[in-house]
N, C-alpha and C positions, 0 to 999 in steps of 0.2 A: 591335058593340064597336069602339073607340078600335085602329088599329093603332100594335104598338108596334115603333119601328126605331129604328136607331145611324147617327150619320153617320162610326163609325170606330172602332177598338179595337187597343189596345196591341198592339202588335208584336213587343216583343222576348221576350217570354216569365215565366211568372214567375219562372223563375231564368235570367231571362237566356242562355236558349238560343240567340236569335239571336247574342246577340255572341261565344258560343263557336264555332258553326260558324262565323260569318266570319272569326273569329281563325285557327281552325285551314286553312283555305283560306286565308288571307292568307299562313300560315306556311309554305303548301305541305303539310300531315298528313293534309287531306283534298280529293276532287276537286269537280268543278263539280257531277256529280251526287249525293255524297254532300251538298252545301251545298242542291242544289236540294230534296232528303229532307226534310231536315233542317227545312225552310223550308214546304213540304208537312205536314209535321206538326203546325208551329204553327198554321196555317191551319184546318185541320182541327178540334184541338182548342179555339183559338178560337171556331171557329163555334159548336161544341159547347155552351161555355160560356156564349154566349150564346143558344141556344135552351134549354138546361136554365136561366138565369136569368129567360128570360118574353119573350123577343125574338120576334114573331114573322117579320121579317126580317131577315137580315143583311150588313153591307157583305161589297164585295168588291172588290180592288184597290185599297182602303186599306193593304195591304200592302205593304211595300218591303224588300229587301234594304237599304237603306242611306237614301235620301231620298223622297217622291213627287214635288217639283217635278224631281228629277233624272229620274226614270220618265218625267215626260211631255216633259221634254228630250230623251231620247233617243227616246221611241216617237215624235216628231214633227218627228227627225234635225233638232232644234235644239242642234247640238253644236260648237264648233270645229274648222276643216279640220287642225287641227293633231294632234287626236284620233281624226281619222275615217278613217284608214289601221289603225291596230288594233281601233276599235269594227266597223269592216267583217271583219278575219280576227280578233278572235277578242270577243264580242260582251260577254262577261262580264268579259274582263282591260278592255276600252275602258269599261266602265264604271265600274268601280273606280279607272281613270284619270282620269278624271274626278270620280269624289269624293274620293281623298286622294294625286294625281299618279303618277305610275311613274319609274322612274329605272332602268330594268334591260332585257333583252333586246335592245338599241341603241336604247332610248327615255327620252329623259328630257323627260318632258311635265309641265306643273302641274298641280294642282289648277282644281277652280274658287272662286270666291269664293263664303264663306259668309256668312250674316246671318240675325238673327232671324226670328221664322214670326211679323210682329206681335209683338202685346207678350207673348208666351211664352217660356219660356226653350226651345225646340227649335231647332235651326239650321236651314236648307233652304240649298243649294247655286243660286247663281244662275247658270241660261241664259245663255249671250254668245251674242248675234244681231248680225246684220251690217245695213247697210243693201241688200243685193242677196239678203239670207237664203231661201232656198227650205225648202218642209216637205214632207215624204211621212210618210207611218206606216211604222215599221222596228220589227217583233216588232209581238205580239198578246195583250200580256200582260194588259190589260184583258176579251178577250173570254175567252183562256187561263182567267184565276180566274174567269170566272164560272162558265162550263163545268165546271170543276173543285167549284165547289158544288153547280152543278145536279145531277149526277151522283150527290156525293155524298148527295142529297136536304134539302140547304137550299133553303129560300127568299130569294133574293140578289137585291142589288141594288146594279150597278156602282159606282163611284164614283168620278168626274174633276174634279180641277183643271180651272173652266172657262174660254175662252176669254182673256176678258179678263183676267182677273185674272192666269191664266199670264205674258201681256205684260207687264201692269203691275211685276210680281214679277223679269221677266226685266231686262240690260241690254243695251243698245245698245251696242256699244265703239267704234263712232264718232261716239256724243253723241246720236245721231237716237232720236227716239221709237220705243222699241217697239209702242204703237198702232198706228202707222203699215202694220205687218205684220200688219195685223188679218186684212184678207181674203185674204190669202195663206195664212195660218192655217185659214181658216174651213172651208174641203174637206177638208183633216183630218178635223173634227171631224165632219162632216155624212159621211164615209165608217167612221167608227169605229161612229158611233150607228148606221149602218146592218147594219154587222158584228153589233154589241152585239144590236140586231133580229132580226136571222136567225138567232141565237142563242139565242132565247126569250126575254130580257130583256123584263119585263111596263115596270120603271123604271126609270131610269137616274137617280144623284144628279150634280149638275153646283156643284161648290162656287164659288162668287163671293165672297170672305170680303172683297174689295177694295169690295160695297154699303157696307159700312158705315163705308165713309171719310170723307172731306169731298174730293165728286168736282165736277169743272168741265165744262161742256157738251159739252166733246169729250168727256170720257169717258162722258155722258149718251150720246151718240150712239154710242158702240162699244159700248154695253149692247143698243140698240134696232135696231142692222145685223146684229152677231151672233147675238140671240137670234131675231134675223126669218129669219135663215138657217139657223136648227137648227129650225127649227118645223116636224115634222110628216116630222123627216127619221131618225126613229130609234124606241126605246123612248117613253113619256110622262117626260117632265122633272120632277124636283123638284130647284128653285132652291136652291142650301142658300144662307144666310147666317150669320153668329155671331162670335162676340167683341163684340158692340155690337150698338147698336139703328142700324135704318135712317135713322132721323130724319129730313133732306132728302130721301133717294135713297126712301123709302118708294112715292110715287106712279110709280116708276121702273120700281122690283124688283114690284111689283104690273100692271103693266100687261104686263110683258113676256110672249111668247105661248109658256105654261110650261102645264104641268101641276101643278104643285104648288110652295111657297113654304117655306122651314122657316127660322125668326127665331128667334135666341135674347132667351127668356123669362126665362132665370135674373140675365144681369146686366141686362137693360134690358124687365121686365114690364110697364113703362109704354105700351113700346109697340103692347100689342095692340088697344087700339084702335084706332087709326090704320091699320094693316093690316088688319082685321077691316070698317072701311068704302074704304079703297082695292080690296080681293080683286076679280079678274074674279068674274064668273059660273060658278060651274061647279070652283074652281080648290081644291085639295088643300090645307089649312094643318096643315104639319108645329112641332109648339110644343116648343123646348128648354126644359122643365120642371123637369128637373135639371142643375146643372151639370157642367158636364164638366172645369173647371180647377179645383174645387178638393174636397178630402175631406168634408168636412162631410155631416151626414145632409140628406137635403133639408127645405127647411117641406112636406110635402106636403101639408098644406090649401091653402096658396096653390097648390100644384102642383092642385088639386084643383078651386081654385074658378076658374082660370084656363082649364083646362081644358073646364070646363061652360060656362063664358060662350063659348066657342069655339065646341062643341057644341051653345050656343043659336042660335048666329047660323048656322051651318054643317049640322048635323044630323051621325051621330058617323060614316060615309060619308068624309064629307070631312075629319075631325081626325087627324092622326099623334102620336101622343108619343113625343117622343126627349129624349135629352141637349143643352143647350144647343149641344155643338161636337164632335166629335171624344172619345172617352176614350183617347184617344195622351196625351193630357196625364197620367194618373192613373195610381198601380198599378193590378193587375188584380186582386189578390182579398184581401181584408181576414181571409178565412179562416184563411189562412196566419200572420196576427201575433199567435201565440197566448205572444207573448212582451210583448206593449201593455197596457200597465194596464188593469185593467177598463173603470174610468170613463172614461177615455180613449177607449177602444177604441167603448165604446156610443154614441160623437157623431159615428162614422166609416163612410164610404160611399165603397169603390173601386168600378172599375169592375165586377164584378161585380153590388157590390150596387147601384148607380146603375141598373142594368137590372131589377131584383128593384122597385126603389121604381118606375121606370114600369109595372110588373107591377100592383104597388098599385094605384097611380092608375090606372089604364085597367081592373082588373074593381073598388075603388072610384066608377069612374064608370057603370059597369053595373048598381050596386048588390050586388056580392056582398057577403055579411055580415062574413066574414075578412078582404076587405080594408077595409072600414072599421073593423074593430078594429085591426085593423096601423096605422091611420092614427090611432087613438086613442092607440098605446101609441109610436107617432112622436113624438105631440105631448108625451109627457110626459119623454120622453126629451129633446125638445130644450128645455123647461123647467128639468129639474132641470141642466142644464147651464151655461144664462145664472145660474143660483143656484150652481153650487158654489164653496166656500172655494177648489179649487185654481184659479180662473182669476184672484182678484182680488187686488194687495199693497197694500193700502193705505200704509203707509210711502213704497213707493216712485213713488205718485202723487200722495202729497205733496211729494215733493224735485222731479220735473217740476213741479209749478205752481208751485214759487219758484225757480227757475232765474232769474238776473239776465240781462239780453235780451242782452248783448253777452259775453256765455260763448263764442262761437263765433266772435268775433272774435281772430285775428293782432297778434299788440304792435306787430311793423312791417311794413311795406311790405316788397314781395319784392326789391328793389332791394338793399335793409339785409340783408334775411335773407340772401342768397346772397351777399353780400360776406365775412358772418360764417363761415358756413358754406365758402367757398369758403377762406379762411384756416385751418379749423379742420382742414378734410379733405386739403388740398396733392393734391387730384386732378390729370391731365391734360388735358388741352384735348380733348373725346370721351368722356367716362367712361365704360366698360361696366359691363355689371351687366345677371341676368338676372330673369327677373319673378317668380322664388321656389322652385318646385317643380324637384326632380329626378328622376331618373325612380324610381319605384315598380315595381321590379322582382318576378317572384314572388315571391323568397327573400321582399322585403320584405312581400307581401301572407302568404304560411306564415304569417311570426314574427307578424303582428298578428293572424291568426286564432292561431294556436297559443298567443297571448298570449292573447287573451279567452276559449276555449274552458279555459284554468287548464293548460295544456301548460306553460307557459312562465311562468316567477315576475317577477313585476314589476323585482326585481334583471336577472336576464337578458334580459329586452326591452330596458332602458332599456340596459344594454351595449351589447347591439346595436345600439339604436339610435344610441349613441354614436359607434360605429365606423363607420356609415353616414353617420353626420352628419360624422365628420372627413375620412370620404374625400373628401365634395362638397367640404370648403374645402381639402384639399389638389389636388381638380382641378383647381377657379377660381382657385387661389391659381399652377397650372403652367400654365394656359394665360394668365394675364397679367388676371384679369378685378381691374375695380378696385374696386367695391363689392358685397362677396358676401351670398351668402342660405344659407340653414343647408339647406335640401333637404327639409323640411318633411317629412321620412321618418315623424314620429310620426301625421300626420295623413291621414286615409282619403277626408275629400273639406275643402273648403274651406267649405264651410257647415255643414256637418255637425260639424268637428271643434269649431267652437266654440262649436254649440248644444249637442252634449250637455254641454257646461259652464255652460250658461245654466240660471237657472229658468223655464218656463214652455214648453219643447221637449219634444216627446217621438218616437221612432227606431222603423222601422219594423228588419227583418229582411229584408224580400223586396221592400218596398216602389218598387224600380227605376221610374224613368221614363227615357225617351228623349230624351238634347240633341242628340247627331247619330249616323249611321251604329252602330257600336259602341259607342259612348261613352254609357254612363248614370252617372245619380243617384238620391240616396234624399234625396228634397228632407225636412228635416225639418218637422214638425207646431208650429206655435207654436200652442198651444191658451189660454195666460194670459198673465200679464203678466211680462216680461222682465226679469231681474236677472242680475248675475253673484254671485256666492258668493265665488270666492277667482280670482287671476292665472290664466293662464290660458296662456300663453304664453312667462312668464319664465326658466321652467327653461332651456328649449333657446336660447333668442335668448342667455342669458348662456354658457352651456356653447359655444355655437357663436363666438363673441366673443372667447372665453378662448383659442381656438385662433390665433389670429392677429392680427398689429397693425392688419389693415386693416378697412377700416366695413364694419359688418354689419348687414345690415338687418331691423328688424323686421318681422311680417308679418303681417297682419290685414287680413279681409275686413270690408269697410266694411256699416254697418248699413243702405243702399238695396240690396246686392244680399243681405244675410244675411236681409233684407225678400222680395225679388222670387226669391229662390229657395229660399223655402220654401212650405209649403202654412200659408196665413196666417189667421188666425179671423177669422170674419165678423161679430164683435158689437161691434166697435169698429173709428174709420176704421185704414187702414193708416197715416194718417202717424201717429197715438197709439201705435201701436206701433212703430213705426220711431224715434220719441224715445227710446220702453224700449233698444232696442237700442242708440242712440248713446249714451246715458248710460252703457251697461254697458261699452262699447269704448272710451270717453273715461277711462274709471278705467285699463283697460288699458294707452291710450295714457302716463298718466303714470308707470305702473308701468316701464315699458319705458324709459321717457326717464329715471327717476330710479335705473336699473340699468345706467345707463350706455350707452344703446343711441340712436345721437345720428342715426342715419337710420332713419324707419319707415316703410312702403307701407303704406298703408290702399287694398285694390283696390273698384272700383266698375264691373266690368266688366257689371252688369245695369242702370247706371241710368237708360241709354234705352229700355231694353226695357218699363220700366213707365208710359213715357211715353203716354198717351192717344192713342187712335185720334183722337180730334175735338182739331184742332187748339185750339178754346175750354176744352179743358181744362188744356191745357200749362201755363199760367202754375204755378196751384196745387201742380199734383203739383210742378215744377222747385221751387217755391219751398220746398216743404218735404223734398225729397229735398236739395239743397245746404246745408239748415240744418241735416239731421241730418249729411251729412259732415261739416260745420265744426262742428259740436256734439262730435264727435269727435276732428279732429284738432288743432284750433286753441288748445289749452289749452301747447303745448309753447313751448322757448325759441327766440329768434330762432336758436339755431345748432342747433338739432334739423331736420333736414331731413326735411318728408314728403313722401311719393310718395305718387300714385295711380297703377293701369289700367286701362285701359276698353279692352275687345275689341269689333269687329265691331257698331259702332258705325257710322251715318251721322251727322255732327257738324254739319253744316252748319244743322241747325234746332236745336241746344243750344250751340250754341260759349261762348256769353256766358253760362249756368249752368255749362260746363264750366272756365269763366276764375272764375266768382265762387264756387266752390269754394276755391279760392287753393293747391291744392298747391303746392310746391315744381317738383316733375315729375310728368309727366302722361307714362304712358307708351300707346303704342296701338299697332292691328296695322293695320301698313298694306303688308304685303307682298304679299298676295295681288291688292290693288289697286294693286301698282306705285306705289304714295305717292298715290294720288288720297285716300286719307280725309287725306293731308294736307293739302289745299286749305282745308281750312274752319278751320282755324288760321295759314294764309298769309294767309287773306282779311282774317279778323280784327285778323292782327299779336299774337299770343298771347304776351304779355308772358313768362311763367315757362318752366322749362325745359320742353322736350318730347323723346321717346324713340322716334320712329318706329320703328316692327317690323322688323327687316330680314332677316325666314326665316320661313317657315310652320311652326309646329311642329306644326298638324292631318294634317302628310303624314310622310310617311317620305322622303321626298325632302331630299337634303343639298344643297344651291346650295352652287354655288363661291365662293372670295374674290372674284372679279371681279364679279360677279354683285351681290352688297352693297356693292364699291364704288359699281355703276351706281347702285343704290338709292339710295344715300349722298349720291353728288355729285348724284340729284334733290334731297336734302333740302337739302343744303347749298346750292344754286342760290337757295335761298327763306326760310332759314331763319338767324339767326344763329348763327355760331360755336358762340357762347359758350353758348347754349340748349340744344345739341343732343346727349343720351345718345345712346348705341348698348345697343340689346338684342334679344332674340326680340319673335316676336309674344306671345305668353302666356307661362308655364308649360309647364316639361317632363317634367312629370311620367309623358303617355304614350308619351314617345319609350324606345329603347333607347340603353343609356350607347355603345355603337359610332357611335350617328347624332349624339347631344349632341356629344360630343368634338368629331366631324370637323367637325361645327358650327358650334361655339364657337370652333374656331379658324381655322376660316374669316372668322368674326366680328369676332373680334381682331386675325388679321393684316389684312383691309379695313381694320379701323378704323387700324392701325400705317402703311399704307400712304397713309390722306387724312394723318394727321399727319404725316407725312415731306413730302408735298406743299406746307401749308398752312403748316410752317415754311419751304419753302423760297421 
C-alpha cells in the first residue's frame, strides 16, 4: 500500500495557542520553559492528529517558534555580528531579535527583513550573509524534534530548508551572490544529515521549492555540487518541490543522487509524465495529490487516477501520497466550523481533512470497498456544487460583459490631477499621513466580541466605537499629521471586514492561518460570484471626517489583494473573480467620493505575491490585476486623490505595472531595507507621488528622529521634492498606542526638521 506523508502542518494551533504563549513570553507573564511546554504540546498533539487522520508518517521540524528559514539562520549561525553577542548569552532573546528587533537591556538591534514565502501570503524573515560568511550548526533543534517524536512513538520524518534554496532565499548585504557561499554551506548540511542518521532517521525531507523557478546554469550547477555532496552522507533523501511544476529544471530535480522526489500534482498534473520518464532507477516518487493552498474538497478521481498511473510505472513501493506543499497554508480542522453553512461547509477540506482524502486515495488504490464509496460520494458532492444557485448571479455577469473598455481610465494625466488636488488640499511640502490602522487594543478586541456574542447592543458598540475613532483624529490631529485615517477600529482584519459585506464570502470561526511569527488570518472563503449589497464603509469614513477640517482618507483594500488573500474557488479563472470584486469596490469608491471624502487608499499590498513563479506567466496575471485596480479606482474626479500600498514587495520586476496603475500615491515599506526597495522607482523615474516607509511597524522597536531623517535624506537624495510623502511602513494596528505615539512623533518632527532645512 501507497505511503501516506505531509511535507508540513500548521503550527499555530487551532486556537491560536502559539501566539498566545509567545505573547505572553513576549510580555514577560510567562518563562522560556513555560513557552518551550507550551510549544511541546502542539507538536505532540499535531502529530496526533495527523496519525488519527490516516498519516502514516509525520513531519518534524516543520515547526517553528516564529519562522523556518529564520530556524536554519540560526541553526547554521547565518546571523549578523550585530546580533550574535546576545544570540551567544541568551539563545532565545537573540532570536526574537532577530525576528521582530530588541530595543531594551542596552540593545537596540533591528529586525530582519521580511518578504513573501513565493507567491503565498506567509512572510519568512531573510538571512544577511556577508561575503567572508562562515557557517557551523549552533542548537540541534532538527535532530531535538525528531527524537522528541521517536520517543514519543511517531513515525517521523525530518524536514529542511535545503541548501540552495536557503541561499537563493537568503541576501548578500554586500551585493555578492549568495551561491557563492555554497560550499561553505555544504558541511553543515552533510554533518546535520549525519546527526539526523545516528538518530534513527529512516528519511530525511530536503525542500528545494526554488526547482520550480526559471533557474540559469549556475544555479543548474549548485543543484548538482550540493546534492553530489549530501549523497550518501546521512538519512535516504526525499527532494520535495511545490508550488509549480518542474518544467525546464525536470531533467535536473530528476537526475540529482536523491532517494526520493515529491512534485506538486495539484496545481501543475501535467507534469507527471515528464518526471515519470526522467525518475532514476530505483528512486521514491512522492505525488502532491491534494492541495495544500487552498480549501476545496479534492477531485479525488483525478487524485486517484494519477496516482495509479504512477503505481503503473513504479509499482506502489515506490508511490508516496501527500499534499501538494506544506498545510501551513490551511486551517487545520474544518471540524470546528460548525457555525459554516451546510452547503458551504460540504465543498471544504482543512488540513485535517486533506490527510483523511489521502487516506482515501491510498486504501482506494488498494481497492478497499469504503474507500471507493467515499470517493463515489466525493464526486457527488463536488457536482452538486459546480450546480448550486448559490455560487452563480447572473445579473451581475451581465453588467461585467458590458463594461465599456475605458471604465478604468483617469480623465487626466497625473500632472493635472495633482496640481487640482494640490490646490484643493493646501498640504505642506512632505505630507504625512499614516497607512490606516491604529492599534487594536484588547479593550477593542472585548467590545467586538462582546458585540457579536449580543453582550453589547449595536447602540453601544458603535459609541464606542465612536470614541475610539475620535481619539485617533485627535492624536494625529496633536502630533501634527496632515492627512488622517479614522483607525479602522470597527474592522477585525482587512479582508475580512469587507467580505462579510460582500455576496459570495463566507467566514470561518477557528479558521487561523499563519502570515508571520504571531500574526494570523482567517483568509475568507469566496465560494460565488461577488457583489456588494449596500456601502460598506461610509458610515465611519463620514463620521470620522465630521471631526475635523483636515483630509481624511478613505480606506479599502483593493480587489488583487481581497483576491490573493482569500481562499479563492476553483471553477472560474481568478481574474473573473477579481472583476466581481473590483466592480463591487468601484461602487464603493464613488460612494465615498460622492460623501464628500476627496482622498481614498485603495491598498494592494498582495499584488506581487500573486505574481507567477515562471517569469512567461507575468504579462497576463500584471495585466489583469492593474485593470481590476483601475477598474476600481479610476471612476473618481481629477481632484479626488487616490492612494495605494504595497508591503514587502521586490518592485524591480513590476515597476511599470506598478506605474500603470496610476495612483496618485503609492505608498511602500522600505525601511527595513534602508530604502533599497526604493531603487526600482529611482531607476524608473516614477512619475506620481511616492511614500517611502520610514519605521518598521512589524517590530516593537521605536527609531529615533534622526534615524528617519537619515532614511529621508536617502529618499530625497533620489527623489523629487515635491513627490515625496512621509509614513510608516504598513498599518499600526499591531503596535501599542505607547510605541505609535513615540513613533509618530519621531516621524513628524524628522519630517519638521528636512522642511526647515529644504526652506532654508
Amino acid at each position: 500500500m501507497s505511503t501516506v506523508t505531509l511535507l508540513g502542518f500548521p503550527r499555530i494551533g487551532l486556537k491560536r495557542e502559539l501566539k498566545r504563549a509567545l505573547e505572553l513570553y513576549w510580555r514577560g507573564e510567562i518563562d522560556a520553559a513555560a513557552l518551550a511546554d507550551a510549544a511541546a504540546s502542539l507538536r505532540r498533539r499535531h502529530w496526533q492528529l495527523a496519525r488519527d487522520a490516516g498519516a502514516d508518517v509525520v513531519p518534524v521540524n516543520d515547526f517553528s517558534l516564529y519562522d523556518h528559514v529564520l530556524d536554519h539562520a540560526v541553526l547554521f549561525d547565518a546571523v549578523p555580528d550585530s546580533h550574535r553577542p546576545l544570540l551567544d548569552a541568551d539563545p532565545l532573546a537573540g532570536y526574537f531579535a532577530l525576528a521582530r528587533g530588541r530595543q531594551s537591556g542596552g540593545h537596540d538591534l533591528r529586525a530582519l527583513e521580511m518578504t513573501k514565502w513565493f507567491d503565498t501570503n506567509y512572510h519568512y524573515l531573510v538571512p544577511e550573509l556577508t561575503g567572508d560568511q562562515a557557517f557551523r550548526l549552533r542548537g540541534d533543534k532538527p535532530v531535538a524534534q525528531f527524537k522528541e517524536a521517536r520517543d514519543a512513538g511517531f513515525a517521523a520524518r525530518p524536514v529542511l530548508l535545503g541548501p540552495v534554496s536557503f541561499l537563493r532565499l537568503s541576501k548578500r548585504v554586500d551585493g555578492g551572490d549568495p551561491l557563492a557561499l555554497l560550499d561553505r554551506l555544504l558541511p553543515c548540511y552533510v554533518e546535520l544529515l549525519g546527526q539526523l542518521k545516528d538518530a534513527g532517521a529512516q528519511w530525511v525531507q530536503i525542500d528545494e521549492p526554488c526547482l520550480v523557478l526559471d533557474l540559469d546554469a549556475a544555479a543548474h550547477d549548485a543543484y548538482r555540487r550540493a546534492y553530489d555532496a549530501l549523497a550518501s552522507s546521512g538519512p535516504r533523501v526525499m527532494l520535495a518541490t511545490y508550488f509549480g511544476a518542474l518544467d525546464d529544471n525536470v531533467a535536473l530535480a530528476a537526475s540529482l543522487p536523491v532517494d526520493g522526489l515529491h512534485v506538486d500534482l495539484a496545481r501543475a498534473p501535467e507534469q507527471l509524465a515528464a518526471v515519470l520518464a526522467a525518475l532514476r532507477p530505483g528512486t521514491t516518487l512522492s505525488l502532491g495529490v491534494v492541495d495544500g493552498r487552498n480549501v476545496w474538497r479534492a477531485d479525488l478521481d483525478r487524485a486517484l487516477a494519477l496516482a495509479r498511473r504512477a503505481r503503473e510505472a513504479l509499482g506502489d513501493a515506490r508511490v508516496q501520497l501527500s499534499a501538494s506543499c506544506s498545510l501551513l497554508h490551511v486551517p487545520i480542522d474544518l471540524d470546528a466550523e460548525t457555525a459554516l453553512a451546510p452547503l458551504v461547509r460540504s465543498w471544504l477540506a482543512f488540513a485535517r481533512q486533506k490527510i483523511e482524502e489521502l487516506r482515501t486515495v491510498a486504501d482506494a488504490l488498494a481497492g478497499h470497498e469504503a474507500a471507493i464509496a467515499a470517493l463515489a460520494a466525493a464526486r457527488g458532492v463536488r457536482a452538486a456544487r459546480l450546480l448550486s444557485p448559490l455560487v452563480v448571479k447572473p445579473a451581475l455577469r451581465k453588467r461585467l460583459a458590458t463594461l465599456p473598455p475605458d471604465l478604468g481610465d483617469r480623465r487626466s494625466g497625473y500632472a493635472e490631477r495633482v496640481a487640482r488636488q494640490n490646490a484643493a488640499f493646501a498640504l505642506p511640502v512632505l505630507p504625512t499621513t499614516t497607512i490606516g490602522s491604529f492599534p487594536q487594543t484588547q479593550a477593542i478586541r472585548e467590545a467586538r466580541a462582546n458585540h457579536r456574542a449580543g453582550r453589547l447592543s449595536d447602540r453601544e458598540y458603535d459609541a464606542y466605537l465612536e470614541r475610539e475613532t475620535a481619539h485617533a483624529v485627535r492624536v494625529q490631529e496633536e502630533l501634527g499629521i496632515d492627512v488622517l485615517v479614522h483607525g479602522e477600529f470597527e474592522r477585525n482584519d482587512m479582508v475580512e471586514y469587507f467580505g462579510e459585506q460582500l455576496d459570495g464570502y463566507a467566514f470561518t470561526k477557528l479558521g487561523w492561518v499563519q502570515s508571520y511569527g504571531s500574526r494570523c488570518v482567517k483568509p475568507p472563503i469566496i465560494y460565488g460570484d461577488v457583489a456588494r449589497p449596500k456601502p460598506m464603509t461610509l458610515r465611519w469614513s463620514r463620521y470620522a471626517q465630521s471631526l475635523t477640517p483636515r483630509p481624511m482618507k478613505g480606506m479599502l483594500t483593493g480587489p488583487v489583494t481581497m483576491l490573493n488573500w482569500s481562499f479563492v474557488r476553483d471553477d472560474q479563472p481568478c481574474a473573473d473573480t477579481c472583476r466581481q470584486i473590483a466592480l463591487a469596490l468601484r461602487d464603493e469608491v464613488l460612494d465615498l467620493e460622492a460623501a464628500g471624502i476627496r482622498v481614498i487608499q485603495i491598498d494592494e499590498p498582495a499584488l506581487r505575491e500573486g505574481l507567477p513563479l515562471k517569469r512567461a506567466d507575468w504579462a497576463a496575471y500584471l495585466a489583469w490585476a492593474v485593470e481590476c485596480f483601475r477598474l476600481t479606482a479610476n471612476g473618481v474626479a481629477d481632484g479626488t486623490q487616490i492612494h495605494t500600498h504595497m508591503c514587502y514587495s521586490e518592485f524591480n520586476d513590476i515597476i511599470d505595472a506598478v506605474a500603470a496603475m496610476d495612483a496618485d500615491v503609492v505608498s511602500i515599506e522600505t525601511s527595513r531595507s534602508r530604502m533599497e526597495l526604493l531603487d526600482a522607482f529611482v531607476r524608473f523615474r516614477y512619475p506620481n507621488g511616492i511614500g517611502p516607509g520610514v519605521y518598521d511597524i512589524h517590530s516593537p522597536r521605536v527609531p529615533s528622529r534622526d534615524e528617519m531623517v537619515d532614511l529621508l535624506r536617502k529618499a530625497l537624495a533620489v527623489l523629487p521634492t515635491g513627490n515625496v510623502w512621509i509614513n510608516p511602513d504598513c498599518g499600526l494596528k499591531t503596535r501599542d498606542w505607547p510605541e505609535v505615539r513615540a513613533a509618530l512623533e519621531a516621524m513628524v518632527s524628522a519630517t519638521q526638521a528636512l522642511r526647515e532645512e529644504l526652506a532654508a
